[in-house]
C-alpha positions in Angstrom: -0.4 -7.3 31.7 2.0 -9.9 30.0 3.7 -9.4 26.4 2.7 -12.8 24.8 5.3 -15.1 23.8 5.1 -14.5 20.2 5.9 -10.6 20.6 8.9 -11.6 23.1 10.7 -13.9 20.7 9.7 -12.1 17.4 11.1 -9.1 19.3 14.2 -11.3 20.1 14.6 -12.5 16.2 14.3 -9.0 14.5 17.0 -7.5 16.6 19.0 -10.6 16.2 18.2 -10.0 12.2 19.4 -6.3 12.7 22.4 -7.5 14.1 23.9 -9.8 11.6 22.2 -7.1 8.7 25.0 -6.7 7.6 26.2 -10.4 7.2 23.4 -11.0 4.8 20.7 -13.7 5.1 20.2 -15.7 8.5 19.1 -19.4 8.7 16.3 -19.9 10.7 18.2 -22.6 12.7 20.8 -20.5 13.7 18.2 -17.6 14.5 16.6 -20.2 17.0 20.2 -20.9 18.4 21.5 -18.2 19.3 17.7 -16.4 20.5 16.9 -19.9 22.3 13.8 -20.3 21.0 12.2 -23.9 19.8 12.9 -23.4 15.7 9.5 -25.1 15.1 7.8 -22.2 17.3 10.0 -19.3 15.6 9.2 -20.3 11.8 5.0 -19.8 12.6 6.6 -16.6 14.0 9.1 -15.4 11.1 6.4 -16.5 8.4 3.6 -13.7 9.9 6.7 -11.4 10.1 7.4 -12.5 6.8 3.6 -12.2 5.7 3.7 -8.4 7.0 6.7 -7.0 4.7 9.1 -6.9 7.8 11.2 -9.3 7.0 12.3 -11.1 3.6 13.2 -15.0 2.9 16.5 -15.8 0.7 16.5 -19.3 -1.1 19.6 -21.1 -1.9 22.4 -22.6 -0.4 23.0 -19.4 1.3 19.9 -18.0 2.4 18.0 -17.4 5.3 16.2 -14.1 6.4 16.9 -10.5 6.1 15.7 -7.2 7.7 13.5 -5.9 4.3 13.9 -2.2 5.5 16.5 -0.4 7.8 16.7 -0.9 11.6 16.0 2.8 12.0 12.7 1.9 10.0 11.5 -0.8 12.1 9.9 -0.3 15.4 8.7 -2.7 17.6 5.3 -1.3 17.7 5.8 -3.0 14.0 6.7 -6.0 15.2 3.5 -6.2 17.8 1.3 -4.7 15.2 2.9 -7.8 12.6 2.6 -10.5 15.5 -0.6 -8.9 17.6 -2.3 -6.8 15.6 -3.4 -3.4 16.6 -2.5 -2.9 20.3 -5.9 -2.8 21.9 -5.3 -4.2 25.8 -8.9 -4.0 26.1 -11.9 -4.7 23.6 -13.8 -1.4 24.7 -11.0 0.4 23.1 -11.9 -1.3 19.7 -14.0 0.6 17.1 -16.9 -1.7 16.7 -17.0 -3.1 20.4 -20.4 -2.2 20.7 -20.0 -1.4 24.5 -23.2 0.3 26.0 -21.2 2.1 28.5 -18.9 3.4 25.9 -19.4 7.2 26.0 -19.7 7.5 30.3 -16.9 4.5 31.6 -14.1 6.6 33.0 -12.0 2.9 32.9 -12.3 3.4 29.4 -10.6 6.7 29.7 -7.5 5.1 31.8 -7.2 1.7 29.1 -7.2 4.5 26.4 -4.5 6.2 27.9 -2.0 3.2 28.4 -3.0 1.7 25.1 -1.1 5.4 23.9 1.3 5.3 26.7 2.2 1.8 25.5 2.2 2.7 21.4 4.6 5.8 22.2 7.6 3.5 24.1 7.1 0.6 21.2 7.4 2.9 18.1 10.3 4.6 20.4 12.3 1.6 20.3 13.8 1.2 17.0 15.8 -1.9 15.8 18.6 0.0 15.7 18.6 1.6 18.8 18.3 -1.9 20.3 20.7 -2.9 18.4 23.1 -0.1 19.8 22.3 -1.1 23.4 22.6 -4.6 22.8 26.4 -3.9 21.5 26.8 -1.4 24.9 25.6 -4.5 26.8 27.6 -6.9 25.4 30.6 -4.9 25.6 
């Protein structure tokens, strides 16, 4: 199983975003500079970011984008959830998937459990703890 592209760079921006928080607003050009990531390809991604309260735009000759709640706040399970929608790696595991096998598939049973295994290590990983392991990285 792959993370799509989307989750990877929005991923990429938001800690980025958490990182210069305290600098105030980032321009989206220097967001795709320093994450390396095509600027025309980050704005669809900033704007459903945007869309889902995550994230705030600035006008004026200063603005950019800003975190619009605390790093400790933001998870990315948020971000998937903002970029994905519901983490569901398989559509059996969907409410209405109207899967006549539903009730006996023991698969099911296994996608169920990685779907949760996979929500718990997302909403684990909070901007700022990423944040705080970048900086040990980086030195």
């Amino acid at each position: 199983m792959k993370f799509s592209t989307r989750v990877r760079y929005g991923s990429r921006a938001m800690v980025d975003l958490a990182l210069h928080r305290s600098d105030g607003p980032v321009s989206l050009q220097v967001l795709a500079d320093e994450q390396q990531i095509p600027e025309r390809y980050l704005a669809k991604i900033i704007q459903d970011l945007r869309r889902s309260g995550l994230i705030r735009s600035v006008r004026g000759a200063h603005g950019g984008y800003a975190l619009n709640r605390r790093p400790e706040e933001t998870t990315l399970l948020d971000v998937w959830e903002a970029l994905e929608g519901p983490l569901c790696p398989v559509e059996c595991l969907e409410a209405d998937s109207g899967c006549a096998m539903q009730a006996e598939c023991v698969t099911r049973d296994v996608w169920d459990r990685i779907a949760l295994a996979m929500a718990q290590v997302l909403k684990s990983a909070s901007l700022a703890g990423l944040v705080r392991r970048h900086r040990q990285k980086v030195g």
